[in-house]
N, C-alpha and C positions, 0 to 999 in steps of 0.2 A: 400478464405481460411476460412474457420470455426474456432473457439473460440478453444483455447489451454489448454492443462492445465499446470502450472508453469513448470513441471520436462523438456518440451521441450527447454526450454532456463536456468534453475538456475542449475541446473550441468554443462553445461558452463560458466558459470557465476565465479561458485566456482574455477572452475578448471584455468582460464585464469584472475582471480584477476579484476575481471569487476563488478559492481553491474545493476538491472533492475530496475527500478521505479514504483513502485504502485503510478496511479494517481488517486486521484478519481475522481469518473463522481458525479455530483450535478443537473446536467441538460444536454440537447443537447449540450448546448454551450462548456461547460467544454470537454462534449465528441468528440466534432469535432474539437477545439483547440488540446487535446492531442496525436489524431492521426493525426492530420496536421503537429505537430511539430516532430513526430516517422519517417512520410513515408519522410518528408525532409533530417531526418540522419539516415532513413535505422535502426531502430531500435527497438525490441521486446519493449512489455510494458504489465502493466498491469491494465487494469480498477479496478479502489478499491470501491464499495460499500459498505454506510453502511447501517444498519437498519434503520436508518433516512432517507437516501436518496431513500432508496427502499420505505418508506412509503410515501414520497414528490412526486419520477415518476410514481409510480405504478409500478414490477414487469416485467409484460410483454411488456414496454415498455423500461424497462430496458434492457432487454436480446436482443430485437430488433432493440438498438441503438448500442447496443458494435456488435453485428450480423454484421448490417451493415456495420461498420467500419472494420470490419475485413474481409466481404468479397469486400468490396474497397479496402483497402489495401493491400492485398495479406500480411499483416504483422503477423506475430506471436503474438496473442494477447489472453490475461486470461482474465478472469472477474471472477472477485474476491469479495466473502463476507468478508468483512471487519468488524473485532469484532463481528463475530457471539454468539448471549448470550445462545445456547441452540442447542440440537439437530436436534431440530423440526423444527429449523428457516432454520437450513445447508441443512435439507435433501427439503425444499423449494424449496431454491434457484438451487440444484441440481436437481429436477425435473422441473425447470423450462427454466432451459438451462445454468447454472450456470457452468464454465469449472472449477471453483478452491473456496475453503471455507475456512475462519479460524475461528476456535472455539476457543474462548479468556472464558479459565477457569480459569484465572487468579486470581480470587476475591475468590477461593474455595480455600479448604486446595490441599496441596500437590497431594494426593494420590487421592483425587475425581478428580483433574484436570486432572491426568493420566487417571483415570479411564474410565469419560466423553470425553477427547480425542479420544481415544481409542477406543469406540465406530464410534465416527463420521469417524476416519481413517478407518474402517474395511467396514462400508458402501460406503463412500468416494470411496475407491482404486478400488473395485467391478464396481463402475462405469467410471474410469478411470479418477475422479477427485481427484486433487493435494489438500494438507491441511497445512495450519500451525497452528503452535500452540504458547501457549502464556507462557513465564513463569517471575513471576516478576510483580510487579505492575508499569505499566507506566504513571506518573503523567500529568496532564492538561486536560484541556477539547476539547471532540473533542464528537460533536452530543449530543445522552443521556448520554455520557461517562464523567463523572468529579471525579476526584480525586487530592486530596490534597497535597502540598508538601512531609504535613507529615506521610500523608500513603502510596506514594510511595515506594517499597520497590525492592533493586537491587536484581539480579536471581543469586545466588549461584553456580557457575560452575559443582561442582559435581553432583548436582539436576538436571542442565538442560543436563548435558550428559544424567546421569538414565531417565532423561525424553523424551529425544530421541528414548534411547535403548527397551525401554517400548512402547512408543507409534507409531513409526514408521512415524512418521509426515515427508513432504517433504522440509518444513524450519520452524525456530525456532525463534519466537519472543522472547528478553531476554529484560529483565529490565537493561539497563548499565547507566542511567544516563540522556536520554532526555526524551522530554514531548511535550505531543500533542499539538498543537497552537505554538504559536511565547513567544519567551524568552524573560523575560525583561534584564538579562544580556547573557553571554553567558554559553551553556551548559558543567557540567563536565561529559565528559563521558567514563566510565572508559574500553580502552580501553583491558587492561589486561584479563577481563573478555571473551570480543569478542573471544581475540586472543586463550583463555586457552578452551573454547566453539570450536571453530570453528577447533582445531587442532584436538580434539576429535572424530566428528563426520563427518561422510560425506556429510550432508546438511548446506545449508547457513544457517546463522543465518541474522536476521531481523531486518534492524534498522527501529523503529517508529518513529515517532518527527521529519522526516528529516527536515520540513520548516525553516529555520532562522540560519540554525548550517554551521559554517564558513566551508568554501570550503577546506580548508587546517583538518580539524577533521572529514568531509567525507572521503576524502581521505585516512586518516591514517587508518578509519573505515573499508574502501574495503580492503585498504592492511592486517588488522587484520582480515578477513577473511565472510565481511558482502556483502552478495550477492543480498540482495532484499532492496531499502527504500522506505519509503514511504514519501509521498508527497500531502497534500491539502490546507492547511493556506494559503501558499505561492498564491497558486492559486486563490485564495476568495480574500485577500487582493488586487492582480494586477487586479482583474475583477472588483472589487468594486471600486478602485481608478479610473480606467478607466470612470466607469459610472458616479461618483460623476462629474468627471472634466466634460463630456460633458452636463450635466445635469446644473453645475453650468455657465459654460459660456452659454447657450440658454436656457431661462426657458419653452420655445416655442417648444421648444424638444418632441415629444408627442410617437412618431414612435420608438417602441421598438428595431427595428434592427439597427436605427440612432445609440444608444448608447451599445447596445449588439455586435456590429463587434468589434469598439474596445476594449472591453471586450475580445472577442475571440484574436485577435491578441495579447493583453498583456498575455494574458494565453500561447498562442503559445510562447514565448519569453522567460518566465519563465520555459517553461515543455524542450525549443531547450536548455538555458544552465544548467539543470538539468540532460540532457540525456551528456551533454558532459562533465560534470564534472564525472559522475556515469561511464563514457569508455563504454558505449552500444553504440554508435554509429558504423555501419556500421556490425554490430552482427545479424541482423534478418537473 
């Protein structure tokens, strides 16, 4: 099966109170973990790239690894630019075999970020690639992306409808409250926002920051109307834990796949109870 793009599975999504998972790929291993753990519970996904990690694989082996997986899998699978900073970067990745983009205009004023949107949509849908968009500043760091508690700032409901109605995007990232990386307490996230957003419009809206946010405030996030999260903290933490520990009981360890499988299995383990907590299982 060939590389999808988001609208084949997140209008299902919306409409049956399920959310999909953006995983991202960081390497093979991350990529062969997350579709190990989809074809297990039968479930769509979506590979998340970022510009860091496109600059770490190289592009066309980017496109070649989520390729593969999707056409082993027979699963419904995106690959997906994650926090695209620019036009130039989206229509790359779409000429490169990229099924779905997000333009994160999020750092510009209001009406640019429509603006700038708007563009990558109109190229985008031409070529039958899906787009989200970004509204809100969502705080922590995740690749080149850092931002401060204090300049995070939550999405406006009225703005992110107009910026729907405007830009035409296929789901909508909103600033509610979490942040990229792992929380040192837990997140408030306001779910009213989700709810008054997502009763508005006909596309999902997007929660960022899934890693570390208690299984009981995802939940209540799907019910409020959040169709796509996303998910890679979680993933780097259980793969690094895993290598540390085989690394630290054999110093004699030398053989990269010695310590890299269970890396992949803890990843598998992490992406199997993300997909059953998110209710995609059995949805491809």
């Amino acid at each position: 099966m060939p590389l999808v793009s988001m609208n084949e599975f997140l209008p299902k999504a919306k409409a049956n109170k399920f959310a999909v998972g953006q995983f991202n790929m960081n390497n093979l291993e991350f990529a062969q973990s997350i579709v190990e753990a989809a074809e297990e519970l039968k479930s769509p996904f979506i590979y998340g790239v970022s510009e860091g990690a496109l600059k770490y694989m190289g592009i066309e082996f980017t496109v070649a690894i989520a390729e593969a997986a999707a056409k082993k899998s027979g699963l419904p699978i995106a690959l997906h630019l994650d926090h695209g900073s620019s036009f130039e970067v989206a229509m790359k990745c779409i000429r490169a075999g990229f099924s779905s983009v997000m333009f994160d205009g999020s750092h510009y004023s209001f009406e640019e970020n429509i603006r700038l949107t708007k563009e990558v949509v109109k190229a985008a849908h031409a070529m039958g690639v899906s787009v989200e968009g970004e509204l809100g500043t969502i705080g922590g760091v995740e690749d080149d992306i850092s931002v401060d508690e204090a300049d995070a700032s939550l999405a406006k409901p009225e703005e992110a409808i107009r910026f729907y109605e405007e830009t035409g995007v296929d789901c909508l990232a909103i600033a509610v409250g979490t942040a990229h990386g792992m929380y040192a307490g837990e997140p408030n996230i306001r779910f009213e926002i989700i709810e008054q957003v997502s009763k508005a419009i006909p596309v999902p809206v997007v929660l960022h920051g899934g890693s570390g946010v208690p299984d009981e405030m995802i939940q209540k996030a799907i019910a409020a109307g959040v169709g796509k999260i996303n998910v890679n903290t979680e993933n780097q933490v259980a793969a690094t834990a895993a290598v540390r520990d085989v690394l630290n009981k054999d110093a004699k360890v030398y053989d990269p796949r010695k310590y890299l499988t269970p890396a992949r299995k803890a990843m598998v383990e992490v992406v199997k109870s993300k997909i059953q907590l998110f209710g995609s299982s059995n949805q491809a």
